[in-house]
N, C-alpha and C positions, 0 to 999 in steps of 0.2 A: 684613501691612500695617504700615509704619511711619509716623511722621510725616514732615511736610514739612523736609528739609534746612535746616539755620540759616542764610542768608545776611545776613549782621550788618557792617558798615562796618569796613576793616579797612586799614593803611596800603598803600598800593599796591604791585604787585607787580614792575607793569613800571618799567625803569630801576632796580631793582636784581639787584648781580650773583649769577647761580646757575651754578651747575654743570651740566652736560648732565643731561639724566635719565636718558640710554644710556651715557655714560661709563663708568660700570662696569664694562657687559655687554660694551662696545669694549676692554678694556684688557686685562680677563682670557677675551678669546675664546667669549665666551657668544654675542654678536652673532653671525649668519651672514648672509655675504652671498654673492648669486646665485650664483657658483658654486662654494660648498660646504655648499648646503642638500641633505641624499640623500634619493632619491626610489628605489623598488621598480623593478628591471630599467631599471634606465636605461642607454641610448646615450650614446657620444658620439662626436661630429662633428667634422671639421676641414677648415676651406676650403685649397682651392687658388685660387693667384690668379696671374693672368697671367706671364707673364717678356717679356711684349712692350710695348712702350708704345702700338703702335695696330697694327690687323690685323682677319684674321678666327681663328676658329677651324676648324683642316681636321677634326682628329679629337683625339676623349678614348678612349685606348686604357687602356678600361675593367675588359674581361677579366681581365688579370692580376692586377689589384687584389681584383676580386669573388673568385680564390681564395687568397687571402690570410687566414692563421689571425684571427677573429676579427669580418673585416672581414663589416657587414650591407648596403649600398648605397653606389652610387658617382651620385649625384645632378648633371646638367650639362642644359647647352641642350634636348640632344633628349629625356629622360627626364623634368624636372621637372615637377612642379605649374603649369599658369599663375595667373597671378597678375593683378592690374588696377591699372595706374600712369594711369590717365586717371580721376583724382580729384582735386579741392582739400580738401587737407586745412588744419589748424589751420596750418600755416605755409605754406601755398599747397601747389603742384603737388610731391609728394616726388619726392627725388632719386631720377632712374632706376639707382641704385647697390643700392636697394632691391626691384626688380626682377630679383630673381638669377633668372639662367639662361634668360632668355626668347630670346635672340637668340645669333647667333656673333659679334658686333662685339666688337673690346676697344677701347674709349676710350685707356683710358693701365694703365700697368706697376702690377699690383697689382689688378687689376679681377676678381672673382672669374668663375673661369671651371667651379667644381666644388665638392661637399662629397662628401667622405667618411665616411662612417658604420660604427663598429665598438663592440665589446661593451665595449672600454675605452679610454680615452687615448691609452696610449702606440699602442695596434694600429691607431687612427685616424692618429695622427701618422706612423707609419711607412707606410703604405698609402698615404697624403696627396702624401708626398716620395717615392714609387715610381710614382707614374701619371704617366705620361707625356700630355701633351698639345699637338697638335703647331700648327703657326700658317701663314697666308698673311702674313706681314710688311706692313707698309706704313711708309712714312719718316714720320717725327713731329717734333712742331715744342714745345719747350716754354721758346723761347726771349723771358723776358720783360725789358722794358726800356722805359722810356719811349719815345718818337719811333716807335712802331711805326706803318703805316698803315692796320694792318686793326683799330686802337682804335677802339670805337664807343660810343654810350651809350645806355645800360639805358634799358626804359621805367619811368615810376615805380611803385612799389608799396605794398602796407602798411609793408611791412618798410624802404624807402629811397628817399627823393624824388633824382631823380636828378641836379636842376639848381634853384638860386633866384638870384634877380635882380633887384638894384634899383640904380638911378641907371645911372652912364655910368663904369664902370671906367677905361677907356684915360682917358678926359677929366680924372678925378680924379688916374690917377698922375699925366699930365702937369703938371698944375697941383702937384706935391705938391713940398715942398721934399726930402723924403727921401725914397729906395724902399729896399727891399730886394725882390731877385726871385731865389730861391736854391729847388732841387729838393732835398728829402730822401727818407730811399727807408728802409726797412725789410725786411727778409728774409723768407722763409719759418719761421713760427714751430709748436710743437706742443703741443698738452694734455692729455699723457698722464699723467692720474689713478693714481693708486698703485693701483687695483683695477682690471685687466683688465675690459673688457667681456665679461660674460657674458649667457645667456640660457638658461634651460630650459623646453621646453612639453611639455604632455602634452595628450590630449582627457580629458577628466573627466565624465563624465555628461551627453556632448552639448556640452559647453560646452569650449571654448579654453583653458586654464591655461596662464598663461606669468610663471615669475618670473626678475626680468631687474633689472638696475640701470639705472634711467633717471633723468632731471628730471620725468617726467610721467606716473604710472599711467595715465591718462585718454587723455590724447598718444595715447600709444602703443598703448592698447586699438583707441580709435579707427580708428586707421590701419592696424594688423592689420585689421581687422575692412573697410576697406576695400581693401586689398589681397587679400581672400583670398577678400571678397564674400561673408563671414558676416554675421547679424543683431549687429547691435552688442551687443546682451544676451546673447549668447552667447560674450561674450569677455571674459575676466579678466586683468589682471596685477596684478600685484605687486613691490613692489619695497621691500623695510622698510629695510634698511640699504644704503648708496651710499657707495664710498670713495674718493668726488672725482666731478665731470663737469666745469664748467669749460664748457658748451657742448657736449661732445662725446658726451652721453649723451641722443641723443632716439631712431629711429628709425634701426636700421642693418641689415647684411645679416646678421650674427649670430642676430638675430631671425627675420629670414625664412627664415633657412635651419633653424633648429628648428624653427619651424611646417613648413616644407615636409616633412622629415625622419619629424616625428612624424605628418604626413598618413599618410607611403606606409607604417612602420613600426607606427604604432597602437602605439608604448609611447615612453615620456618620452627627449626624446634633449635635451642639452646643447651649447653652442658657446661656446664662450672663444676670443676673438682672444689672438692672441701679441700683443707687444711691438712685433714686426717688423710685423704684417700694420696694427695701428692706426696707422703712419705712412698708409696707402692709404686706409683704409676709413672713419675718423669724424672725418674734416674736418679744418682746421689753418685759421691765419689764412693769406690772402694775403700773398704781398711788396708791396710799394706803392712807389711813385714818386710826391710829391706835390711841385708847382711852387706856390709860397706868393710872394703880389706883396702886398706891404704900401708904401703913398704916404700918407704924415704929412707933417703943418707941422710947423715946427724946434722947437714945441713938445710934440709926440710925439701932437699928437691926430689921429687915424686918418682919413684922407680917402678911401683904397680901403682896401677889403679883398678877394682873388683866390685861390680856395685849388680848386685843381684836382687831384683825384686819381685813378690810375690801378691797378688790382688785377689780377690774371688771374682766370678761371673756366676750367668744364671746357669740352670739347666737347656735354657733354649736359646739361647743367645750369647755371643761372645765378647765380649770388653779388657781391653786392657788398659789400666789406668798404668800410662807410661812412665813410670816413674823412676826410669832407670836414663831417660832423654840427656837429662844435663848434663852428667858428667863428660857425656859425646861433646859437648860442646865448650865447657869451662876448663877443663884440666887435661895435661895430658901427660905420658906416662911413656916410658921404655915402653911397658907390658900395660894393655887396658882392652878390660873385656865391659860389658855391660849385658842383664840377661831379663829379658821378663817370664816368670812364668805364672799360671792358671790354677784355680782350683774351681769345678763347677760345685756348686750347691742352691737348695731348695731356697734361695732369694732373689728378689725382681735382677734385671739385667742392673748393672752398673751404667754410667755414664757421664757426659761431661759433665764437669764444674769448671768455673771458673779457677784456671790456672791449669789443666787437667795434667796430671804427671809432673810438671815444674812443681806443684805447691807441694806436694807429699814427697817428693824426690830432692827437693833443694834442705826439706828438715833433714833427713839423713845424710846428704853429700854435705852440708855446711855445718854444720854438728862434728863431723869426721875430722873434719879439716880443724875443727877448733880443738879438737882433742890432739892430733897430731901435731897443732902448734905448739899445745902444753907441752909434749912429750917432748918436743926439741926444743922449748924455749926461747920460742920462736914471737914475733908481735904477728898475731892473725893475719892481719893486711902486707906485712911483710912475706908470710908465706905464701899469698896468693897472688903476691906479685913474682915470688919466685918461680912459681909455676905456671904463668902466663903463656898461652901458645902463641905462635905466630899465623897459624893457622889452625883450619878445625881438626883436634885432637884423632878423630876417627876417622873423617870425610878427606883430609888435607886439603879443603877447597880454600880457598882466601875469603877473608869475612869482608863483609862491604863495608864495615866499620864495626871497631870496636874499642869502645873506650871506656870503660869497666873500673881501670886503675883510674883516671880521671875522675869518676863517681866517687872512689875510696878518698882519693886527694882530696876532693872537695866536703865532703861527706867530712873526715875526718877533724878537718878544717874547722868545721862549722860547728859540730857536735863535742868538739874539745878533745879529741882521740891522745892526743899527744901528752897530757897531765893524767893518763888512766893510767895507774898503779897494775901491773898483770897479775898482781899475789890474788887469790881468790879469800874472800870472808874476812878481807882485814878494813873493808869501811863500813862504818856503821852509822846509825841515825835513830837515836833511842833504842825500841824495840826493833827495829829495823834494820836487817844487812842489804846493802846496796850493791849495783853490778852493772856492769855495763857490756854490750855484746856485738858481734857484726856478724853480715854476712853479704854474701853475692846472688844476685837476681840476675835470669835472663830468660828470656819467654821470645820463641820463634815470631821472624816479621814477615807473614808472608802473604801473598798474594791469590786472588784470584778472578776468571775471565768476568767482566760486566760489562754491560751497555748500558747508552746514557742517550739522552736526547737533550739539547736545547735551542728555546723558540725568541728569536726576535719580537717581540710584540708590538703591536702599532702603535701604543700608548709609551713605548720607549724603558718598557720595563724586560727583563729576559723572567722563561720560565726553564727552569730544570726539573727534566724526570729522570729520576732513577731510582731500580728498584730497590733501595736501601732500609734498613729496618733501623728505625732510632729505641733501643732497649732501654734510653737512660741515662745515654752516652753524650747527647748532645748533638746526634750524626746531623739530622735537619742542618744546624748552624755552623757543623763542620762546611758541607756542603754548599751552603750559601757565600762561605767568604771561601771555599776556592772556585767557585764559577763567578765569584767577584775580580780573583785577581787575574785569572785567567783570561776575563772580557773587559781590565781595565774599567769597571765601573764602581760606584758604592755599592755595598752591600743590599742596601733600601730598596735597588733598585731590582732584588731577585728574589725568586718567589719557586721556593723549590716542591715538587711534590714526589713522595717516597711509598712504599709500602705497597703497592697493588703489582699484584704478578700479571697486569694484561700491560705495565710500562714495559716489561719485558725483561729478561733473564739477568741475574746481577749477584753477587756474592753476598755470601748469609751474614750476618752480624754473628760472626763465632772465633774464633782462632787469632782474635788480635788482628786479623787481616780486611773488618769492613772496610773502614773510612782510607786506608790506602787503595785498594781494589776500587771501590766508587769514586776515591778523587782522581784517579788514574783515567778512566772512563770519561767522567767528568771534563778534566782538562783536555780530553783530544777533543772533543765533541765541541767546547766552545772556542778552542784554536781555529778546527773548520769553518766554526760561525765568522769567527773574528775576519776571516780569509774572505770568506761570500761579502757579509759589510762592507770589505774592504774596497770591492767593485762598484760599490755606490748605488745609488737607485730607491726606490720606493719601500717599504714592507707593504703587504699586500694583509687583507684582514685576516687571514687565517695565520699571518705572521711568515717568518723566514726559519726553519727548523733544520740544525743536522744533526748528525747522528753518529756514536762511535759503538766501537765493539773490538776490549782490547783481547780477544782470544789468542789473534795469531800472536800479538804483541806478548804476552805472558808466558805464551810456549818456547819465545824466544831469548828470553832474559837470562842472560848470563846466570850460571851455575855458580853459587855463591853460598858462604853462611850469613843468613841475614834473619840477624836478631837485635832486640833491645835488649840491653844490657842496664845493671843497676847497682847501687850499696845500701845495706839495709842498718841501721846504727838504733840499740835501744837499749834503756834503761830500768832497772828493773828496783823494787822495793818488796823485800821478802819478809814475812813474819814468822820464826821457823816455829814459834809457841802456837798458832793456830793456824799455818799450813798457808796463808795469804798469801799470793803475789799480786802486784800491783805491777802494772808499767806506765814510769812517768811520763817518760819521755820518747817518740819516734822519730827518727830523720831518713828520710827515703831521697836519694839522689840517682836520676834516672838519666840514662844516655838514649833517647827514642827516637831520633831523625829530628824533622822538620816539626815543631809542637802548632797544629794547626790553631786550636784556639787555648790560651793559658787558661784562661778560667776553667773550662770544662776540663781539662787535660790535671791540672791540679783535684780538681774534684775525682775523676780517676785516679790518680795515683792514692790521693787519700782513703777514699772507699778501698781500694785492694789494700790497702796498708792495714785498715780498722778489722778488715777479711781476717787478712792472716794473726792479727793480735786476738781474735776469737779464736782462729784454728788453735793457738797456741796453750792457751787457758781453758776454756770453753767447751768447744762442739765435740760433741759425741755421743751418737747414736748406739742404744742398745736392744739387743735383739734378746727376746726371751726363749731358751734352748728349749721348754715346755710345749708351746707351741707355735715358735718359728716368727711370729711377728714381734712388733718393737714394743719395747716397754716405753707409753707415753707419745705415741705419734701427734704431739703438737708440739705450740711454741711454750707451751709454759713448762716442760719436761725436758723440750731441745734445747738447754741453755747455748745461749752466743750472747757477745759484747753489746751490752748498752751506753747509753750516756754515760754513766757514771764509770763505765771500763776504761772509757777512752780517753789517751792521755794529751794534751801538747801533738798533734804529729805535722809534724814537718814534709812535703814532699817539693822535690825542686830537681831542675835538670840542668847537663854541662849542654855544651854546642857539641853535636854530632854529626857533621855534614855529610853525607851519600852522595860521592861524587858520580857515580853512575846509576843509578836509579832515575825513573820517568818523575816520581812526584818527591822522592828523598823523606818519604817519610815510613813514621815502623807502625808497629803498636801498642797501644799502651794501656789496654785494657784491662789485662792481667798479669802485667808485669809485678805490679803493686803487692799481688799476694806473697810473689816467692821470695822467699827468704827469710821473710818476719820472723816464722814461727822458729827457724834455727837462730836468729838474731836474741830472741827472746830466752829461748832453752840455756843458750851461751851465755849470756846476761844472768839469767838464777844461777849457773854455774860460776859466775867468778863472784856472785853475791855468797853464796849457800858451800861451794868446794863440792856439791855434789851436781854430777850429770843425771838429765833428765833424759831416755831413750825414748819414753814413749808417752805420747801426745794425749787429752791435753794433760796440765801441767797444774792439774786441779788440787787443793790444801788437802786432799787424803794422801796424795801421793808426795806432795812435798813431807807429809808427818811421819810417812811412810819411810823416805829414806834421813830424814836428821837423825843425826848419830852413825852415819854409815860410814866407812872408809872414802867416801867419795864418789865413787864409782857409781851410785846409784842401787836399787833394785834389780835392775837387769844386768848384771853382772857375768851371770852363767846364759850368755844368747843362746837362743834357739834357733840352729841358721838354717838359710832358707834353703 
């Protein structure tokens, strides 16, 4: 027995900067992640996936495989485990992609249609590319574009209100002295993490072992555990170290298919998706086509506001890439509608990315507004201050903070706003016209229920558990300085552990909303401790432990808009003889709450900032209409920003207090993306005199519109 642990007043922990507390273990390879943890007689598996883009399956000419040196099962439709997809899970009804092997239908090209199973790797990989599997064809359709007529709209859900509306749009353009009615459109985009998705399961003593890289121990427990119609306590994972998600690490067939694997086999078998197969299998943002009708007085103040946007989804599953969210929240308007709508075709489900809807919705809304500035003559920033709400434009709810124009102020300040010249194509630098651009970021703060435990230890150290997923983010170290300041001690002295769904239930790494959702948690849990210490007395060996669970707490919290807010400021150098853009320069100024740690919180904002300067240039995935898959499904085909892309970028934030919030902080993990890419498009526009509508912003298309009247190529929209 020792005494009670010193907790003694001490200057605070959170907002200042530390270093990871796995950095270390990450640099010199002590960290393992999912799939190169060893495990006693392990398998391993490798899917096959379709070469058709829609059909049935006639036969899996299986045989040959099964005498193949090595190979232990060849897993398909008529052979597998059934499985149970008529459940709502944590993010409603899961994607029937999850469902491997229950039927002979293939939706689209890439649909797994088998796993193979061998004593090693490479004997899986070869076995994998020798089965043959043969198809009924059917024609497929993955032809997306505005104006289609089988576009429909979604019913609403948690995840995307599918329509709002207020006043009389038509009546307000008409009356308006200025419009702009222009379609901007975005590509197919991807977020493929520097760590493959892996999974490995074993049975363990009755119970489910699966260690896997996800956003959500819990998630994912969960949802196994309803797909496979085990007791929920009887199923474990894990997931300690994660080398990126981005969205794309929740539940996938990787998964399912080591569960199934290790059903029929009873010993530990493995699944790593290639490079290749995660274009098909773990989602990508939608292309978009978004029709933006903005009708001002000659003084720029907003009389409509019209922001209609258009996504694909699959044939079996629903997605809307909400791309019509922000204007609900930045602007508002006499008359302001906003609308999403559908088109299904023969390609995988859509799904989140990093920024999902903010990033492809902030290009067309911030792009509108810069055109509108031109037409009235307006300084951008001046016009978005004229249209500043006082509340939320759509909701009327009062924001918990917002200070958006302070990010411009500062922003501007900084970046030199005030000697920019607004003529477009009158500065130049050699072969080079120069340009400079803005815009406005804001990405939802929001919250959700977790539990947390923390243990007094005899030795005078605290342990924290919670079930928290560190993607990349730093969460660990977030974690460790607010149960530092929480308990009044140094940091040294805490020792946190994250990732295992048996700590118990706790919000996913997804939606900007972990590290406030866990430090919420967090702080009640070590408040309770602080209170038990406070009575005096011994720790005992097994320690002093309490415990929180902010459920009822989150259900309670004042109805509010609570969001981070931003200004995005860049610089561009255009070559109109060979189509080049260059951007020199980025400056990101962030309003996010309470910045738990600066170091990692800068390293976010800069990563979303380099995101979106790739969205803008860059990423764009193409699908070949011949037969439905992408031309080039790797990295050396998927161009995005490397070193050499990326310029100077600046990220930094004002003071944003939350005077009513438990922990006063936002998120900041995706705020970074939004905006850039209209920051940038704005920038080649006051470089070049021509607008850019649609993404990226690659030297065919800049050759494409020099010599234009301005306006760009898309000139004649095609509305949605």
């Amino acid at each position: 027995m020792t005494t009670t642990p010193e907790v003694a007043p001490r200057p605070g922990a959170v907002g200042a900067a530390r270093t990871r507390v796995e950095g270390r273990d990450k640099v010199t390879g002590a960290a393992r992640y999912a799939g190169e943890i060893p495990f006693t007689d392990l398998a391993h598996g490798w899917l096959v996936l379709s070469t058709v883009a829609r059909g049935r399956i006639r036969a899996v000419e299986d045989a040959p495989v099964l005498a193949m040196p090595g190979v232990l099962a060849v897993l398909h439709h008529v052979n597998a485990p059934r499985v149970d997809t008529d459940y709502v899970g944590m993010l409603g009804r899961p994607n029937p992609v999850v469902g491997l092997f229950q039927h002979d239908r293939v939706p689209f090209m890439g649909w797994p249609v088998a796993l193979v199973v061998a004593e090693t790797s490479e004997q899986a990989r070869e076995a994998a590319e020798t089965l043959v599997v043969r198809y009924d064809e059917e024609p497929h359709d993955i032809d997306f574009r505005s104006g289609r007529g089988d576009a429909y709209t979604p019913e609403d859900s948690p995840m995307a209100q599918a329509e709002t509306e207020k006043g009389d749009v038509e009546a307000e353009l008409g009356a308006a002295a200025l419009v702009v009615d222009e379609e901007y459109t975005t590509p197919e985009e991807h977020h493929h993490p520097m760590e493959p998705h892996a999974a490995t399961a074993r049975w363990d003593g009755g119970r489910l072992d699966v260690v896997d890289a996800n956003q959500g121990s819990s998630w994912v427990a969960g949802e196994l555990a309803s797909l496979f119609s085990l007791d929920p306590a009887s199923v474990r994972v894990r997931s300690e170290h994660v080398g990126g998600a981005f969205g794309s690490k929740g539940v996938g067939p990787h998964q399912v298919a080591a569960v199934m694997a290790t059903t029929v086999l009873q010993r530990p078998v493995r699944v790593v998706l290639t490079r290749r197969q995660m274009f098909s299998l773990v989602g990508f943002r939608s292309p978009t086509a978004q029709r933006i009708r903005l009708g001002a007085d000659a003084d720029g103040r907003l009389r409509a506001f019209d922001h209609r946007a258009l996504n694909l989804t699959s044939t079996v599953h629903e997605f809307v890439e909400s791309s019509a969210v922000l204007g609900r929240v930045m602007y508002d308007a006499d008359a302001h509608h906003t609308l999403h709508r559908l088109v299904r075709l023969d390609v995988p489900t859509p799904s989140w990315m990093r920024a999902p809807g903010e990033a492809p919705g902030s290009f067309a809304v911030e792009s509108a507004l810069d055109e509108l500035a031109e037409k009235c003559g307006i300084d951008p920033i001046a016009l978005r201050a004229r249209n500043e709400p006082v509340t939320g434009p759509v909701s009327g709810l009062p924001f918990s903070s917002r200070r958006v124009l302070a990010c411009f102020e500062e922003g501007a300040r900084r970046f030199g706003w005030a000697d920019r010249d607004p003529r477009p194509r009158v500065r130049r630098e050699g072969r080079w016209l120069l340009g400079t651009g803005t815009a406005a970021a804001t990405y939802p703060s929001g919250v959700g229920a977790s539990t947390a435990a923390v243990t007094a230890e005899q030795d005078g150290t605290f342990t924290v558990r919670v079930n928290a997923a560190d993607i990349g983010t730093g969460a660990r170290t977030a974690m460790v300085l607010v149960a530092a300041d929480a308990l009044a001690v140094d940091p040294d002295r805490i020792r946190v552990r994250i990732a295992d769904s048996d700590i118990g239930p706790a919000m996913i790494a997804g939606g900007s909303m972990g590290t406030r959702s866990w430090a919420w948690a967090v702080t009640v849990a070590a408040g309770e401790l602080v209170k038990r210490l406070a009575l005096g007395g011994s720790v005992p060996p097994e320690g002093i432990t309490t415990r929180s669970d902010t459920t009822e707490a989150v259900a309670a919290l004042a109805r509010k808009e609570r969001h981070s807010f931003g200004a995005q400021f860049a610089e561009v150098a255009v070559d109109v003889a060979t189509g080049e853009v260059r951007v020199r320069r980025l400056l990101g100024v962030f309003a996010a709450g309470t910045i738990v740690n600066p170091l990692t919180a800068r390293s976010q904002f800069v990563g979303g900032m380099t995101w979106g300067l790739s969205m803008a240039l860059h990423e764009e995935a193409v699908r070949d209409r011949a037969s439905g898959g992408h031309v080039g499904a790797d990295l050396a085909h998927y161009h995005f920003a490397t070193h050499a892309d990326v310029p100077l970028i600046e990220a930094d934030w004002v003071d944003d207090p939350v005077p009513d919030d438990p922990v006063g902080m936002k998120g900041i993990g995706e705020i970074g993306v939004v905006g850039v890419a209209a920051a940038v498009a704005n920038a080649v526009w006051h470089a070049t005199g021509v607008r850019h509508r649609r993404l990226p912003i690659g030297p065919d298309r800049v050759l494409e519109t020099s010599g234009t009247d301005g306006h760009g190529p898309d000139r004649a929209a095609r509305h949605v």
